[in-house]
C-alpha positions in Angstrom: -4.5 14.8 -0.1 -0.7 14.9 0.0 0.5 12.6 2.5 3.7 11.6 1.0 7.0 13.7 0.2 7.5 12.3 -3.0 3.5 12.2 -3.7 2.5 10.2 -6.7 1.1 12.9 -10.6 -2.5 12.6 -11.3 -1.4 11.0 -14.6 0.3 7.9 -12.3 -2.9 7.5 -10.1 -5.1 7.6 -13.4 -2.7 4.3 -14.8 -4.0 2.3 -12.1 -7.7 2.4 -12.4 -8.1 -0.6 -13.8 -6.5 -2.5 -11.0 -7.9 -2.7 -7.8 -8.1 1.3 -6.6 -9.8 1.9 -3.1 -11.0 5.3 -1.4 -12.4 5.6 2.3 -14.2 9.0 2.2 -16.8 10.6 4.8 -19.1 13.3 3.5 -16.6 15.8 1.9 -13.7 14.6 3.5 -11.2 12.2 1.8 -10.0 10.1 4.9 -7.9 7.3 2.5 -7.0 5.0 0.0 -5.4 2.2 -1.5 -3.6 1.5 -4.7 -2.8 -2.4 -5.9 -1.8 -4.3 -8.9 -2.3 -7.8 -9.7 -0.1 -9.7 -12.1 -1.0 -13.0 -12.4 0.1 -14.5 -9.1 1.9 -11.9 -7.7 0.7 -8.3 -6.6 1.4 -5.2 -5.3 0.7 -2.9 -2.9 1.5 0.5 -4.6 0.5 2.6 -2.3 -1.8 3.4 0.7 -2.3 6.6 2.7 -4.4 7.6 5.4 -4.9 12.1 6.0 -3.3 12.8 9.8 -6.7 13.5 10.9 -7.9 9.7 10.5 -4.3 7.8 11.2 -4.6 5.4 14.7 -8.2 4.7 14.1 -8.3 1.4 12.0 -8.3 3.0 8.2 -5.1 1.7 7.0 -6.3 -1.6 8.3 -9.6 -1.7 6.7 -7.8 -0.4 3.3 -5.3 -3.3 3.6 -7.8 -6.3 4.2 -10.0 -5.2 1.6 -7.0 -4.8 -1.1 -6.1 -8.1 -0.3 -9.6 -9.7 -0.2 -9.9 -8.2 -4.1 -6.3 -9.6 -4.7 -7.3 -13.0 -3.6 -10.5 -12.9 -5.6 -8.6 -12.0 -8.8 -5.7 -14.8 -8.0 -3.2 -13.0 -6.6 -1.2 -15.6 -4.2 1.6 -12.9 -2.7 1.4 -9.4 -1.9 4.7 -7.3 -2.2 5.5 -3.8 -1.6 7.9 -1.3 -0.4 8.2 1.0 2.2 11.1 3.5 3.3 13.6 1.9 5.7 12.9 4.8 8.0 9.1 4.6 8.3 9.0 2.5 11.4 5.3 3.2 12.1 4.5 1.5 8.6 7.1 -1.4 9.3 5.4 -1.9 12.4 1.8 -1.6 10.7 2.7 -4.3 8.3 4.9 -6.7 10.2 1.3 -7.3 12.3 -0.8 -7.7 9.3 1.9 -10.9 8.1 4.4 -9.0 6.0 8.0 -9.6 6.2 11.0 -8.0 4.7 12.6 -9.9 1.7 14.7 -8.0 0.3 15.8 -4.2 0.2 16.2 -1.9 -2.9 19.0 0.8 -2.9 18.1 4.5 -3.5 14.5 3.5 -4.3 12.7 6.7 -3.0 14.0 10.1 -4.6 12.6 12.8 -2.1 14.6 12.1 0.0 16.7 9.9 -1.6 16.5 6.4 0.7 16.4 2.7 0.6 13.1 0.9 0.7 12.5 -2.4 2.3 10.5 -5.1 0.1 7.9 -6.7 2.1 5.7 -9.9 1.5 2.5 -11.5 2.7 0.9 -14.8 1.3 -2.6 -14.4 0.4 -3.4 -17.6 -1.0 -7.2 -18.4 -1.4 -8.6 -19.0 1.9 
């Protein structure tokens, strides 16, 4: 499932299992998934894709509020990630689910080269 342009190696994906590693999937169909790491209070949202086919229908929602319901289980306080300064559909997704931009880091994606945005939520214990 490539859904990025600069798409993450198998051998990447495979360093993240032991954090908290989600997959939506409907009988031989991988619809999406979500990668996150926790350390200590802080976390991250590595990545999260949904395949065209399934986008506008609630997946990347559903991925995102069960990330951070493990996050919060395991500690985790914030939630930070990045996100290309040009992807104004994902800016848009995570500004409503309580992210805001703190910061921005220069040349951060490679293919193509651009800027990423750092966003936060707090996701302190309910």
């Amino acid at each position: 499932m490539e859904l990025f342009s600069d798409p993450w190696n198998p051998d990447s994906l495979l360093e993240c299992l032991g954090d908290v590693f989600l997959v939506i999937e409907v009988p031989g169909e991988l619809v999406g998934y979500s990668i996150s790491r926790i350390g200590g209070p802080e976390a991250e949202l590595l990545s999260i894709g949904v395949t065209k086919k399934w986008r506008k229908m609630g997946v990347g929602g559903r991925l995102l509020e069960e990330s951070i319901a493990r996050l919060r289980e395991n500690g985790a306080e914030d939630l930070f990630l990045e996100v290309r300064e040009s992807n104004e559909v994902a800016i848009l997704f995570y500004a409503r689910n309580g992210f805001r931009e703190v910061g921005k880091r220069i040349g951060y994606y490679r293919f193509p080269p651009e800027n990423a945005l750092v966003l936060i939520r707090k996701i302190l214990p309910v």
